[in-house]
ZAMI-667563 format. One record per residue: residue number from 1; x negated, y negated, z negated of N, C-alpha, C in turn. Coordinates in Angstrom, 3 decimals. Layout:
<pts>
PT     i         nx         ny         nz        cax        cay        caz         cx         cy         cz
PT   NUM          X          Y          Z          X          Y          Z          X          Y          Z
...
</pts>
This chain:
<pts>
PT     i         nx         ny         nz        cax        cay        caz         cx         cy         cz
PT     1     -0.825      1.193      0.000      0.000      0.000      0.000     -0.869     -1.257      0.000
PT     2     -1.679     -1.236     -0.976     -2.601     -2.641     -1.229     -3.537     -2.330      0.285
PT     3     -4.000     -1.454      1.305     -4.490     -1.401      2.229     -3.730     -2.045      3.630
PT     4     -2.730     -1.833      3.268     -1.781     -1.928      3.734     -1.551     -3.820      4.479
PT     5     -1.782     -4.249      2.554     -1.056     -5.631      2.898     -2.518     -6.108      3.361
PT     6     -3.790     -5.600      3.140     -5.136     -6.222      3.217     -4.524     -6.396      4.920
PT     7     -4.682     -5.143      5.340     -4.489     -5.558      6.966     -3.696     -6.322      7.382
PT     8     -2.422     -6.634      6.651     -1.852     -7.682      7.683     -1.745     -9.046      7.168
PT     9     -2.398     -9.601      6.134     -3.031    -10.450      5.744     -4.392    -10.876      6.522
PT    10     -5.229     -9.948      6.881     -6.324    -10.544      8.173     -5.546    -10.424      9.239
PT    11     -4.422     -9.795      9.679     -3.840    -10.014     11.014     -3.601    -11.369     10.926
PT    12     -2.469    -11.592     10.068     -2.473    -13.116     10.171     -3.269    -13.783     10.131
PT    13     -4.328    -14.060      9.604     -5.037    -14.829      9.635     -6.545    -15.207     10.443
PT    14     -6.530    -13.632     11.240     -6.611    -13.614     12.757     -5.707    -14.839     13.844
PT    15     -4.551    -14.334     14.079     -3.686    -15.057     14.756     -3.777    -16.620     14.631
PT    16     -3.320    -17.206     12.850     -3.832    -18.376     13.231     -4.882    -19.064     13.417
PT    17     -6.074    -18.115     13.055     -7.648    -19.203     13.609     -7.203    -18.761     15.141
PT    18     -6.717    -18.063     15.319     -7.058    -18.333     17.568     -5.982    -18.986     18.051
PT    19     -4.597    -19.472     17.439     -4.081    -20.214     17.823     -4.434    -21.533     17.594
PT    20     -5.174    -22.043     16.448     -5.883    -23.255     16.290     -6.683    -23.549     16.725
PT    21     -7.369    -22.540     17.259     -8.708    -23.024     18.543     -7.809    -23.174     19.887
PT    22     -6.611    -22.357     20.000     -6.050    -22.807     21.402     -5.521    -24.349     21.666
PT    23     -4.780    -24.742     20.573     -4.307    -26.036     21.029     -5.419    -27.221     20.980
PT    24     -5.640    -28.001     21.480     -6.363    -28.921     21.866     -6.346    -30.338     21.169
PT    25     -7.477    -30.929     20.704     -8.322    -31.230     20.035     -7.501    -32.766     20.457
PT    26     -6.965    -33.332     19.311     -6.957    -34.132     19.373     -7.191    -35.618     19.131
PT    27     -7.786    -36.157     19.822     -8.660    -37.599     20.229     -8.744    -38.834     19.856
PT    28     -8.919    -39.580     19.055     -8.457    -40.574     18.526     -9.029    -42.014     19.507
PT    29     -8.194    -42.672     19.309     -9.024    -43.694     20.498    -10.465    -44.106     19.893
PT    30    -11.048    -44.639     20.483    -12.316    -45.441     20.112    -12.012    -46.904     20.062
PT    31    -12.380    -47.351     18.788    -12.378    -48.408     18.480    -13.466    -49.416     19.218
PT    32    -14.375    -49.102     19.120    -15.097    -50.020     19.534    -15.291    -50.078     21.351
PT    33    -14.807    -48.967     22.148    -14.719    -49.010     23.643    -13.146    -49.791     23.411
PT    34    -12.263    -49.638     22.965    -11.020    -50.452     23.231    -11.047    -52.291     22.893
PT    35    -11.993    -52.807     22.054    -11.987    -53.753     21.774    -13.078    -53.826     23.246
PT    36    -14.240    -53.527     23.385    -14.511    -54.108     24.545    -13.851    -54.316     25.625
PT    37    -12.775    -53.024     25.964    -11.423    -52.785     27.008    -11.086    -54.310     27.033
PT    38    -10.830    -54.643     25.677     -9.846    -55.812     26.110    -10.446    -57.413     25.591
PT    39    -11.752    -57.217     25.070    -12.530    -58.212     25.394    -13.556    -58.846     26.695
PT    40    -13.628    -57.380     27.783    -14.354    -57.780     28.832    -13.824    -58.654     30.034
PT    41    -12.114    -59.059     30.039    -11.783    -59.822     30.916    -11.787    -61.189     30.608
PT    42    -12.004    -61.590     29.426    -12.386    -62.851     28.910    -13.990    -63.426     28.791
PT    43    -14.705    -62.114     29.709    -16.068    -62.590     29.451    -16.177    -62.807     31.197
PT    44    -15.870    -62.450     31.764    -15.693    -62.287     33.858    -15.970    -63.607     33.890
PT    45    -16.629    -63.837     34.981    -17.008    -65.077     35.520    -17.921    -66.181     34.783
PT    46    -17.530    -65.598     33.224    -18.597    -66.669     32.522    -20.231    -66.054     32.562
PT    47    -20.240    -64.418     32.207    -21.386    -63.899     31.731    -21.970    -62.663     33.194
PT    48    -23.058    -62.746     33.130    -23.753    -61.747     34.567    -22.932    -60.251     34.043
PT    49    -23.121    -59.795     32.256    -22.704    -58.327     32.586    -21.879    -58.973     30.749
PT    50    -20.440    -58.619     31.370    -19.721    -58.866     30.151    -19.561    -57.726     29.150
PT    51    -19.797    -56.724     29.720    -19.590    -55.377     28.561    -20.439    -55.437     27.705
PT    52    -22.128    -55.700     28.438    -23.034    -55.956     27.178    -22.577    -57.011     26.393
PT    53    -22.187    -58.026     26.528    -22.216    -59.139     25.417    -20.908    -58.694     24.624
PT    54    -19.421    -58.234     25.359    -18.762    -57.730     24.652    -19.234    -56.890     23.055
PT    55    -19.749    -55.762     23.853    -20.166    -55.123     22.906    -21.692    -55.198     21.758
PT    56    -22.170    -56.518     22.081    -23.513    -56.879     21.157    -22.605    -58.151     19.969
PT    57    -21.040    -58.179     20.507    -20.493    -59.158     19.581    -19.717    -58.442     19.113
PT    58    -19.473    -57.255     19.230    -18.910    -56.052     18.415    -19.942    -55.726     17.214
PT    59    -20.808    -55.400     17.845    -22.096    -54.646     16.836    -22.638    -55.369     15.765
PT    60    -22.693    -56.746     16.240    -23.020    -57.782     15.181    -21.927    -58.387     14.291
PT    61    -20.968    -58.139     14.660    -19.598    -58.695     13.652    -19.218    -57.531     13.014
PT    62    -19.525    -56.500     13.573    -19.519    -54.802     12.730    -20.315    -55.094     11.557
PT    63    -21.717    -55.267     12.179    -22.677    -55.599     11.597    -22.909    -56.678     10.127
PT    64    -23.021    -57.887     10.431    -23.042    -58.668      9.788    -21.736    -59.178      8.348
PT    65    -20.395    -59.170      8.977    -19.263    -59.323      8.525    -18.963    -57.815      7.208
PT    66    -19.389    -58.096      6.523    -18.665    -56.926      5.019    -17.516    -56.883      5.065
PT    67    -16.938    -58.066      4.866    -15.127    -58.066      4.344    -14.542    -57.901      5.714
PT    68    -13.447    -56.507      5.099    -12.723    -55.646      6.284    -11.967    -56.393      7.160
PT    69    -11.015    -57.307      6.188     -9.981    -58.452      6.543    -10.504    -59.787      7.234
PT    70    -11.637    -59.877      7.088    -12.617    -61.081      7.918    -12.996    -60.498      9.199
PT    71    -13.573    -59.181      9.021    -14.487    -58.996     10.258    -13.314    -58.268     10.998
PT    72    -12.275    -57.530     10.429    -10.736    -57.182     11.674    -10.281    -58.452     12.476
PT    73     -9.938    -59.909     11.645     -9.602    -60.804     12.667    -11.146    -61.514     12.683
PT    74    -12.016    -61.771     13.144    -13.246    -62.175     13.846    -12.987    -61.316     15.060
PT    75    -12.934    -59.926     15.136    -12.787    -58.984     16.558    -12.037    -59.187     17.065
PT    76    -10.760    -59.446     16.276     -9.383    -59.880     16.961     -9.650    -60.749     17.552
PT    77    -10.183    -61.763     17.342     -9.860    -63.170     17.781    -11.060    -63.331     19.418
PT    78    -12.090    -62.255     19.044    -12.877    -62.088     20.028    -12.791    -61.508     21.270
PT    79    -11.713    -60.733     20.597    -11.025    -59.343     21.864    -10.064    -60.099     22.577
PT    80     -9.256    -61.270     22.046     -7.932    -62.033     22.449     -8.671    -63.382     23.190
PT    81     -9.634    -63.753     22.972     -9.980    -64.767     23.401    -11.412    -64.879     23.981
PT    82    -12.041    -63.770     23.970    -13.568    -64.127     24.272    -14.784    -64.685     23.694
PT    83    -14.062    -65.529     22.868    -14.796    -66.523     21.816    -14.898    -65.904     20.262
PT    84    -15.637    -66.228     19.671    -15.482    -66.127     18.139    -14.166    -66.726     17.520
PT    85    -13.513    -66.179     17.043    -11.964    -67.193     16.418    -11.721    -65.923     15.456
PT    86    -10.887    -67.430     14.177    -10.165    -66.286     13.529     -9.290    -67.442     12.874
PT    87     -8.047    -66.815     13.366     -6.744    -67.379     12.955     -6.637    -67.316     11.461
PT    88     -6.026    -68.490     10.380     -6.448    -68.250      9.418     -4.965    -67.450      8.524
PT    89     -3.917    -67.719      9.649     -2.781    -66.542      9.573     -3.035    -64.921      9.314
PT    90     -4.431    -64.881     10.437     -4.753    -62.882     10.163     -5.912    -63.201      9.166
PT    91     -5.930    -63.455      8.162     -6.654    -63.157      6.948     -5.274    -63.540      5.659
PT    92     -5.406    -62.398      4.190     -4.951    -63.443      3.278     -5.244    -64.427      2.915
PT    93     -4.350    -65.518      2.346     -4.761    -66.476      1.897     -6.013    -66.461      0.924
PT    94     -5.960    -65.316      0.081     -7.426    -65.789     -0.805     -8.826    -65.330     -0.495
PT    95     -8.557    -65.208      0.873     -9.739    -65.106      2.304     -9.845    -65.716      3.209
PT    96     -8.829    -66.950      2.623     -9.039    -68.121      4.327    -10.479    -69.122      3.706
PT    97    -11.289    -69.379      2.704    -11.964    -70.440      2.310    -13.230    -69.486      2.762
PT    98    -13.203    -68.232      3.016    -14.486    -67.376      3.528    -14.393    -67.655      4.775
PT    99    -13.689    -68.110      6.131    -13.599    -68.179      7.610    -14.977    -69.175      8.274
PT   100    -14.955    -69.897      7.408    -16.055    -71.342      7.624    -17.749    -70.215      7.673
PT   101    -18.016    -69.878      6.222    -19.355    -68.862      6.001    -19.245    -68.089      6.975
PT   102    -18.270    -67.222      7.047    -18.198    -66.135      8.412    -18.641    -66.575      9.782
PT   103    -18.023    -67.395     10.268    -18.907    -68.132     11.299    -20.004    -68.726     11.386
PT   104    -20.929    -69.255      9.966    -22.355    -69.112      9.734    -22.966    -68.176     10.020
PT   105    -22.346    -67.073      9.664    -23.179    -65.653      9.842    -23.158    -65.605     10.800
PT   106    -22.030    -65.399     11.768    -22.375    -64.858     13.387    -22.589    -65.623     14.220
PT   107    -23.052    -66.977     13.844    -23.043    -68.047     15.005    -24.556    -67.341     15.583
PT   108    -25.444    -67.433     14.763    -27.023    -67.014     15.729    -27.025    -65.584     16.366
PT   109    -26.149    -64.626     15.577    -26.329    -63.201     16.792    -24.999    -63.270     17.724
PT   110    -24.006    -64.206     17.639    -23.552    -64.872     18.823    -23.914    -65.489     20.259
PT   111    -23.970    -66.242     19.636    -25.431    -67.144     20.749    -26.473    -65.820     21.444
PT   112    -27.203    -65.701     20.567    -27.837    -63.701     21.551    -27.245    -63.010     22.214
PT   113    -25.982    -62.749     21.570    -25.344    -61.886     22.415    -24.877    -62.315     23.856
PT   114    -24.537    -63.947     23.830    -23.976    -64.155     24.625    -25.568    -64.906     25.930
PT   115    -26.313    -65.112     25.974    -27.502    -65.202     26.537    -28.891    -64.234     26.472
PT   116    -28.590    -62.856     25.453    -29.399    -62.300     25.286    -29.131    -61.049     24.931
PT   117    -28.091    -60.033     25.676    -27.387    -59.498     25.238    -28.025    -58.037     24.658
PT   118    -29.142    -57.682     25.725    -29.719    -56.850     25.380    -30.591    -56.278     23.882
PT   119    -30.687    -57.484     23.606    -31.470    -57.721     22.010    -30.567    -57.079     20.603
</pts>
């Protein structure tokens, strides 16, 4: 009896590891290719290769920016507009007097990115 249930206790549990390898793996978007997605048409015509600078003003506002709620709208505002911006609506209020410093920080790997992207 106890042999019994051993076997169909690994049957099952046969069955579901190979049905969990059958269904397919699912993908989560990429954050940082989607913000370039929709920051590279705001860089066209201004910059020789906009994906690099897109994405060297990703890496450095990844980078530089700690606070989650600062550096989410800094990207936002970068992805929507091309530019550094941050609406002081997408932060809480007792994170709008940090918006001013935040743009201290990324003004110089800004500027790089956007004339020096490779760096």
């Amino acid at each position: 009896m106890l042999l019994q249930l051993g076997t169909a206790a690994l049957a099952v549990i046969c069955c579901l590891s190979s049905s969990a390898d059958a269904r397919p793996t699912v993908r989560l978007p990429d954050p940082r290719g989607e913000f370039v997605r929709q920051c590279t048409p705001h860089m066209l015509g201004r910059w020789a290769h906009p994906e690099a600078v897109c994405s060297c003003l990703h890496d450095h506002a990844a980078a530089v920016v700690e606070d989650a709620d600062l550096r989410e709208a800094l990207l936002r505002g970068i992805s929507e507009t091309g530019v550094p911006t941050i609406e002081t609506n997408w932060v809480p209020a007792t994170k709008q007097a940090e918006i001013g410093p935040t743009f201290t920080k990324i003004a110089k790997p800004a500027l790089q990115c956007m004339f020096d992207p490779a760096q």
